[in-house]
N, C-alpha and C positions, 0 to 999 in steps of 0.2 A: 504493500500500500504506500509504498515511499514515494515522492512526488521524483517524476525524473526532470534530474537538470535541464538537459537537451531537447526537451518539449519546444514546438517550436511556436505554441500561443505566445500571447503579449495580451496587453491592456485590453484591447477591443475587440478581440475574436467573441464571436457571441454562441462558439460550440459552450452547452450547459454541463460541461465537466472541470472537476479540480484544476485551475493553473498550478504549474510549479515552479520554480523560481523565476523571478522577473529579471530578462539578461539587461545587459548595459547595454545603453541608444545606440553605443558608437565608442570609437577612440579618435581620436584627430588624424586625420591625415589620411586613415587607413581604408575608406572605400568611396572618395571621393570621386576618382572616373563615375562609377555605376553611377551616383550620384548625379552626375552632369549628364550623365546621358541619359537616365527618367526624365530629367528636365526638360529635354531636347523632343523626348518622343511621351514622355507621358500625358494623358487629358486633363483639361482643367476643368475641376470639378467645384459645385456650387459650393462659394464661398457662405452659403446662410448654415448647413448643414455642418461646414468645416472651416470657420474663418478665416484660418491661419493658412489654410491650404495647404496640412502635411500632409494628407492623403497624395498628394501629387506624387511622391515617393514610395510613401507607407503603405498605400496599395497595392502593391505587386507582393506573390508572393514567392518572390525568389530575394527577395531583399535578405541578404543576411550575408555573416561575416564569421568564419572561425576562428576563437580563441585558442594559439596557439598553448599560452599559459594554463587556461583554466581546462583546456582541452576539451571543448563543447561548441557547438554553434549558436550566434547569436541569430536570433530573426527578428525582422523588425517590422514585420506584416501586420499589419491593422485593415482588417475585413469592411470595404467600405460600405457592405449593406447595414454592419449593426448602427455606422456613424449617418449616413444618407436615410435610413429606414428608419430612424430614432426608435432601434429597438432594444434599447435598454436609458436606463435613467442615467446614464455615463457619456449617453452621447449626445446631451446639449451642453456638456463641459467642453472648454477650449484643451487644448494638449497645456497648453501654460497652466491651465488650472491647478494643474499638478503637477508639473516636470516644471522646474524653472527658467523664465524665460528666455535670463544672458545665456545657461547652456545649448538651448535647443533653436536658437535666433539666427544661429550663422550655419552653413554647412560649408566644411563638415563641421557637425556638431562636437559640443564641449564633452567629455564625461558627464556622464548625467547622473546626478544623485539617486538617491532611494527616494522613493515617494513615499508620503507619510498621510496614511489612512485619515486621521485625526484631522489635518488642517484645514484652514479655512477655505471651502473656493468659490466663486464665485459666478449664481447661477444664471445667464439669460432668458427670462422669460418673455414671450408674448410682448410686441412691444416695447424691447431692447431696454426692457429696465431690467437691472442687474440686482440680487439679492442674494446675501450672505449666505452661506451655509457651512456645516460640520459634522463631523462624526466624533467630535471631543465627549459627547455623554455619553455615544454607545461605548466609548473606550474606557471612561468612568466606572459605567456599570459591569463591564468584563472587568475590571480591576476588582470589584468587588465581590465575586462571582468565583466559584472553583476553580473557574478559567482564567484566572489573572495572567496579566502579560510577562509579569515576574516570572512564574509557574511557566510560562510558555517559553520563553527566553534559556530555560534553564532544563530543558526535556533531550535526552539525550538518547537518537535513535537507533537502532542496530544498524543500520545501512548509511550510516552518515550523516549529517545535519539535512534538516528540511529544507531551509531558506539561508540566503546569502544574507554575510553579517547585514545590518542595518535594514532588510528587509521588512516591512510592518507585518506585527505579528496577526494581525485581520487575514493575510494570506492563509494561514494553519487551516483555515476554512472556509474562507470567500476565494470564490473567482471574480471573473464580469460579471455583473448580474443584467438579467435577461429579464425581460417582460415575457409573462407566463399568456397562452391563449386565454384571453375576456370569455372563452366561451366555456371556460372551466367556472364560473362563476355567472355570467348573463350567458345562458345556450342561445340564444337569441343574436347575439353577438359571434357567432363559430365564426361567417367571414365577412371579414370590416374590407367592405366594395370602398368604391372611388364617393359614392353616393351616400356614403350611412351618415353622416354626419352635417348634410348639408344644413339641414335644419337647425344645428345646432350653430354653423357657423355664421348665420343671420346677424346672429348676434353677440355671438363670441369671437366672431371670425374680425371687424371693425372694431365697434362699440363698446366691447369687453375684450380686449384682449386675450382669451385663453385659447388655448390649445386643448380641446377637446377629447380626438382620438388619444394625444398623446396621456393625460393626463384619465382616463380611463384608463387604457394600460397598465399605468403605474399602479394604480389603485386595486384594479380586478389581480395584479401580478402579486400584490403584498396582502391579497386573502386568501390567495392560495400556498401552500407549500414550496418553499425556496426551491426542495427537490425534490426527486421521486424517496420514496421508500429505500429498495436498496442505495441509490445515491448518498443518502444522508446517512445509512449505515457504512456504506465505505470511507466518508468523512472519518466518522468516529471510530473506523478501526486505526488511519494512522497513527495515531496514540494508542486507543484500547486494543488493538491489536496484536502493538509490538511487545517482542519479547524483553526489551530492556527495561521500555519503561513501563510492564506488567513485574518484574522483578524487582523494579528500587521501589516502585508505588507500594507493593505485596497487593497487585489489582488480580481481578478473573480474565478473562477474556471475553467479554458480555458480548462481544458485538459476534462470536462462533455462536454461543450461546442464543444469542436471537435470532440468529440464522434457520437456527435447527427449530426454534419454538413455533409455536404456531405461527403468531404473529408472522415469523418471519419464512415460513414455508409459503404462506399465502401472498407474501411482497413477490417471493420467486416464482409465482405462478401468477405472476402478472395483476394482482391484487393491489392498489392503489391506496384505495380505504384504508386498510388493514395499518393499525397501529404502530408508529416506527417509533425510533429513539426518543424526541423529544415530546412525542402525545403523553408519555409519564413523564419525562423526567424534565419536562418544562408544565407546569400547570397551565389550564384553559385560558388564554387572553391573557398571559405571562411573556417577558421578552425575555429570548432565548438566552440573552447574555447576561441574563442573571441566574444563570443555573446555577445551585448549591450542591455539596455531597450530601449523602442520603444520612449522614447523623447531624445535620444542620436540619434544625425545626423548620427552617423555612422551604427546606425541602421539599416538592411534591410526591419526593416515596421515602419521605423518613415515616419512622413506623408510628406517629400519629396521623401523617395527611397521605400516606397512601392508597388507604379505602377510600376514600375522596377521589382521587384520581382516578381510577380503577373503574369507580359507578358513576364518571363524568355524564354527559348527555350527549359526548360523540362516540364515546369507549360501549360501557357496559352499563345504562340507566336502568335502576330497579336492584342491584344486584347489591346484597346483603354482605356488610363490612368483612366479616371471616370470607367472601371471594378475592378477597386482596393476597391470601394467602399462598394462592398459585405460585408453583415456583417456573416466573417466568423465564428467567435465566437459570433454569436447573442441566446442571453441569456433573454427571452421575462418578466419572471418573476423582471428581476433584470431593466428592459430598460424601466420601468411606464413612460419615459418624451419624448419617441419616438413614431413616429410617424408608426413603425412597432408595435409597441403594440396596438396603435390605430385600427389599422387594426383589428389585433388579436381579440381585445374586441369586436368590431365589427361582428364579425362572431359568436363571442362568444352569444350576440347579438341575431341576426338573429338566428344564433339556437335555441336558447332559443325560440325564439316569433312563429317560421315555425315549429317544432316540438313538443315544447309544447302542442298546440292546438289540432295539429293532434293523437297524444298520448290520450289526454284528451279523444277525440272522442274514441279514440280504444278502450278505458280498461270501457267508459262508454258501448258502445254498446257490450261489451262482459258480463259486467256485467246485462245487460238485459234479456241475454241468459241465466244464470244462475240460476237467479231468477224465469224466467219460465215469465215476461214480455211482450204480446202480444198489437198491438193496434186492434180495434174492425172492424177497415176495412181490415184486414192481411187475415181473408178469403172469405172474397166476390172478391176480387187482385188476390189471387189463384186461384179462379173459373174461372173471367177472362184468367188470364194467360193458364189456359187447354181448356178455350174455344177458345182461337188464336189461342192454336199449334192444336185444331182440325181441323181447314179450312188447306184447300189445300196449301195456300201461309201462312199460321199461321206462320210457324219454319224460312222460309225462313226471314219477315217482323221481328222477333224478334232476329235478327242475330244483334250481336251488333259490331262485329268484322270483314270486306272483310277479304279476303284473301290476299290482299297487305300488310293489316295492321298485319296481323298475322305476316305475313314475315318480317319485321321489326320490329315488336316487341322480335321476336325473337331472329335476326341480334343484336341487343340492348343489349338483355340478357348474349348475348356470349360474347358480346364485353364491358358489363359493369363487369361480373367476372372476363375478363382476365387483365383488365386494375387494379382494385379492388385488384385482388391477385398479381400483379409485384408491384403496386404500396405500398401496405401494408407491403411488402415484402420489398422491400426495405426503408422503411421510417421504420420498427421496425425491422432492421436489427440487434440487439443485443437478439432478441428473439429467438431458438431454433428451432420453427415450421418457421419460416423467411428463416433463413439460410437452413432450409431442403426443402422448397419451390422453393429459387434462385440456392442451389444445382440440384435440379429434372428437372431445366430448361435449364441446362447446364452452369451454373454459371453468374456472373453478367452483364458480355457484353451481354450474349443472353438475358436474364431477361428485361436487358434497349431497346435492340431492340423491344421484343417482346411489351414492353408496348408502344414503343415510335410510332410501326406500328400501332399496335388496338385504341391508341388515332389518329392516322394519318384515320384510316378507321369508327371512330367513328364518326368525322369532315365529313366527305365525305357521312358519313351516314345521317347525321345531315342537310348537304344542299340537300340532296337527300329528304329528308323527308320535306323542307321546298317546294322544286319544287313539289311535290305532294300536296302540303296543296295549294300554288298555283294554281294547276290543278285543284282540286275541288271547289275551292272557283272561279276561274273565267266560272266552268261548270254549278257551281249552279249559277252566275249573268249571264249567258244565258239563263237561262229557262224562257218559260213562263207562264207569271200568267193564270188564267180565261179568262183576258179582253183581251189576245194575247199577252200582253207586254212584255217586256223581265223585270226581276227583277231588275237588275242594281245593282251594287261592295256593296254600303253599304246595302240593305236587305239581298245580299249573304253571307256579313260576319255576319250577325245575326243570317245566318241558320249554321252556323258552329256550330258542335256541343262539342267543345273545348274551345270554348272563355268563359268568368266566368263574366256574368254581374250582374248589382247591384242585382237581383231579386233571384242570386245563393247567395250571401252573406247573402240575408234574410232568405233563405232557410237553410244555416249552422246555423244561429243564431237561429231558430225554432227549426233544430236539436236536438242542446244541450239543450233549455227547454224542448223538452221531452224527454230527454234521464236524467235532473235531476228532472224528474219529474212534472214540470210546466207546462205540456202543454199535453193534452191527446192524440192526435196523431202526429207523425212527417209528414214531410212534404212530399210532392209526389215529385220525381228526375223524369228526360226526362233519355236518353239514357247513361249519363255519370251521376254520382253523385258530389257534390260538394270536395268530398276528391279526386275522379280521373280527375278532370278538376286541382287539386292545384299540383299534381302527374306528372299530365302531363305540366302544365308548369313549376316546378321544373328541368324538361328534360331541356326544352327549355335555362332555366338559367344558370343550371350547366353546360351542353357543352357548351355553349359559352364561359365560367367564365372557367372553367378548358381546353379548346381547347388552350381561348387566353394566358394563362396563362404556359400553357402546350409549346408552341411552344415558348413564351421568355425564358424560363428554357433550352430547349433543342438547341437553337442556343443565348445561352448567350454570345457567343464571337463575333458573328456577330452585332447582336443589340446594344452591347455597344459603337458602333457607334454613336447611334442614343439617349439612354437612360441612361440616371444616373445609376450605380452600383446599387442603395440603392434600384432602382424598381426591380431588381432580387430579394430581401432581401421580400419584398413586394408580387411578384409574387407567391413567394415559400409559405409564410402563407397563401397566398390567398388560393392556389395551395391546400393544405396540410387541410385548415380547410372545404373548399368545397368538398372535397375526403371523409372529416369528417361525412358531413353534409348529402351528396346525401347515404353515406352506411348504417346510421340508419336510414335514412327513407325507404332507399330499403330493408334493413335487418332487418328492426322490424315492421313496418306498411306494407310495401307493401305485405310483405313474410305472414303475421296475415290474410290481407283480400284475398289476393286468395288461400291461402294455408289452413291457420288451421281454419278461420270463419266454423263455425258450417255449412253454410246454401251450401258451396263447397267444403268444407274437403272431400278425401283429395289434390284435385285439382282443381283450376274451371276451367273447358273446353273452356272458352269464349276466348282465346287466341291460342285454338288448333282448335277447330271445331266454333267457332266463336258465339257458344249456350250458355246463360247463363243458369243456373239450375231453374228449374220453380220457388223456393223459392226462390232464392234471386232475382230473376224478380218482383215478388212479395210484397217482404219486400223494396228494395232502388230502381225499376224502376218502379213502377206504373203510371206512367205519360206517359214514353216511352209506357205501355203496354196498355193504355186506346187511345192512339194515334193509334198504332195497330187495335188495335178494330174499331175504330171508321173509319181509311180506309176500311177494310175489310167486314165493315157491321155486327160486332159480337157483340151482346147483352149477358146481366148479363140474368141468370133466373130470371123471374117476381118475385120468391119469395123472392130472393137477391136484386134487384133493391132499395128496401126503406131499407135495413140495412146501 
């Protein structure tokens, strides 16, 4: 963020970004030809706009001169649309105004001093009367302000100084200023024709002297924002950013920190509105140059007047003083003694312990296939499994998936991409494929809708599919047995075939002895395996866990009624690390077993036609397909029976 020397702005360039150092006008003697020969061919342009007539030079831009010493080029281009267009409040100043006049009087020109922010200059208005003006109070009030010039003068940065000695220290954060579009303030005003103002100049244009367009401008430019959102946070990282002077201050690095916050995801997705640096830490109709640090009372986020700030009437109106609590600059790395890291570790945690394992399984049982790895019962199971689908009800009894369930798995699938991709999108909104994702959607508001509905119908998916497990489980405790009895709630939840009881644990842990070799056959699975029963209660956690989490994020100004700030702060890691959690297991294990596993590469149909592929019936459901059998009345061939 270091300002570069060799920038080739000056004074009057009206591009709306950081100047960095202002070069010297000239040295004597040293570019005099070029000089005389602008003279010779350059246009002469309206002396009302430019009195002096230094654009007759200034406007080229090739005007410049390298400094063999300081090793940099000077340029000395002055953009004569900002000076002719009067588009900014800089360009009804004479060059004298501020450069003084014996230097810059002769050419080639004297050394020319530093220009000094504060001084007096002297404004032409309307009617060639002349009236005083300064910036000596705004410099008053930065003297009294955390930003003192003292303070500024004395900041020392990793990459070198910012400004050439005697520089005004106004530069640290002003460039040219620029008249901001009227139509960000009068929409009405978007384009100011040759005609918009005739009316007014009836009699302002004689009569009254003023300058109307001009003087609008000014005005609509100073109710708007000096800069955009990121703009004025890259302002504030030259200082809060650097490493040196985040080491001697013992500062954070708030301006990463807001990058990544909300606030400042939504500046990077093109978000305008959205809250920047000074909407806190300059109170409402406060001048910016009296910022204080946050343990000065006068502060607007010292920790009496930041709920104020917070529940402004352009921030967050309505919203309950513990919503101040937010940790808007939460920084997880640097915060080891909070109770948000805790969390954090936590999930960190749990992923570790829920993926690990399932991983471990993946890359063993692929590494099986490679090797050419068989157990000794894999084809007597095959024989089986073609002698089920040869009986009449074979295909139908080995259907692992109704058609309800299809349908919802489905509904799942749509509704876990879309949520997946707004939400990934927004949370690495500093990424390229991010920003061209929340563009394709029609930018941020639609983005947050889109995701905030498909989590609202994911929820409603979620109780729907719990009323069906419901349904089942109270159809299976009305059946009845042999003796005529009805089964009754606890042997029906036994027959579910999603519950993981201790005998599935054993079964996993058998697993992985034969999968490292300990153990000569694996174990036989019923209808679901021990990885799709842990698959499928992973569903069950995560929508709950990101549902509830999901709905105090998006009515955070309501709830703060009810709840501490600090649980938003909480919600959001929670929010953010389960989003983590449910995508690699969907996007690396789930996407492995129905997609590229060898045994249904390159799909497995059991979610479309509700069949799974004879081989892998075979290889993970033999339990399920010996239970087939054995309703159906289907026998191994005698000569299979004793393998």
């Amino acid at each position: 963020m270091r300002r570069n020397p060799d920038d080739a702005r000056t004074a009057r360039n009206v591009a709306p970004q950081r100047r960095p150092r202002l070069p010297a006008l000239g040295t004597r003697g040293r570019h005099w030809p070029v000089v005389l020969a602008l003279l010779a061919l350059g246009p002469i342009v309206s002396r009302a706009a430019d009195p002096e007539n230094c654009l007759l030079c200034h406007r080229f831009r090739g005007l410049s001169r390298y400094d063999t010493q300081a090793n940099r080029v000077h340029v000395f281009f002055i953009d004569p649309d900002y000076v002719e267009g009067l588009a900014g409040p800089h360009a009804r100043l004479a060059c004298t105004a501020c450069h003084t006049r014996n230097e810059v009087a002769v050419i080639p020109h004297q050394p020319v001093s530093r220009v000094g922010c504060a001084q007096v200059c002297h404004l032409t208005a309307p009617g060639e009367m002349e009236r005083l003006f300064s910036h000596a109070n705004v410099a008053a009030m930065l003297d009294q302000s955390v930003h003192s010039q003292r303070l500024l003068s004395e900041l020392t940065f990793s990459h070198g100084p910012l400004l050439d000695p005697n520089q005004s220290q106004c530069l640290c954060c002003h460039d040219e200023p620029v008249f901001r579009s009227p139509a960000g303030v009068v929409p009405s005003l978007s384009i100011l024709g040759s005609r918009t103002f005739d009316r007014c100049d009836v009699c302002h244009a004689g009569q009254i002297p003023v300058d109307v367009a001009y003087y609008l401008r000014h005005i609509t430019a100073r109710l708007q924002p000096a800069r955009p959102t990121l703009g004025l946070a890259q302002v504030c990282a030259v200082c809060h950013a650097d490493p040196s002077i985040l080491q001697r201050y013992k500062l954070k690095n708030t301006v990463a920190s807001y990058v990544q916050s909300f606030h400042g995801t939504a500046a990077l997705l093109g978000e305008q509105r959205t809250a920047d640096c000074l909407s806190c830490h300059v109170a409402a109709g406060a001048n910016a140059h009296l910022m204080f640090g946050r343990t000065d009372p006068r502060s607007s986020v010292s920790p009496q007047n930041v709920a104020s700030t917070c529940r402004s009437t352009a921030c967050h109106p309505g919203a309950e003083p513990q919503f101040a609590d937010v940790s808007v600059h939460l920084d997880l790395p640097t915060a080891r003694a909070t109770l948000e890291f805790g969390v954090a570790a936590a999930f960190i945690l749990l992923t570790i312990g829920t993926f690990g394992p399932s991983l471990l399984l993946c890359v063993l049982e692929l590494v099986q296939i490679v090797i050419g790895r068989h157990h000794h019962e894999r084809r007597s199971a095959l024989v089986l499994v073609q002698a089920v689908l040869a009986h009449p009800l074979g295909r139908r009894r080995l259907t692992r998936f109704t058609v309800s369930q299809r349908y919802q798995h489905w509904i799942l699938v749509l509704l876990f991409v879309t949520l997946a991709l707004t939400g990934f999108a927004l949370k690495f909104a500093q990424r390229g494929w991010a920003q061209s994702v929340i563009g394709a959607l029609g930018g941020l508001a639609a983005a947050r809708n889109i995701h905030h509905w498909a989590g609202i119908a994911l929820v409603l998916g979620f109780v729907a599919h719990c009323g069906y497990a419901l349904t089942v489980l109270f159809k299976l405790a009305g059946q009845r047995g042999p003796d005529r009895r009805r089964r009754g709630l606890f042997p029906a939840i036994r027959k579910l075939p999603m519950i993981v009881w201790p005998t599935d644990l054993k079964k996993g842990y058998a697993l992985l002895l034969y999968l490292v070799g300990l153990r000569p056959d694996p174990p036989t699975f019923g209808r679901f395996t021990i990885k799709e029963k842990f698959e499928y209660i992973g569903v069950f956690w995560g929508t709950t866990l990101l549902g509830l989490t999901g709905v105090l994020l998006w009515g955070v100004q309501f709830f703060s009624a009810y709840i501490n700030g600090r649980i938003f702060s909480i919600a959001l890691i929670a929010h953010t690390y389960e989003a983590f959690l449910a995508i690699i297991h969907v996007g690396i294990l789930h996407i492995v077993n129905v997609i590229f596993a060898p045994n249904v590469f390159p799909l497995s149909p059991a979610t479309i036609t509700g069949f799974t592929p004879a081989a892998e019936l075979a290889e993970s459901h033999r339990e399920f397909v010996a239970e087939a059998a054995q309703e159906l009345g289907v026998a191994l061939p005698e000569g299979l029976q004793d393998e």
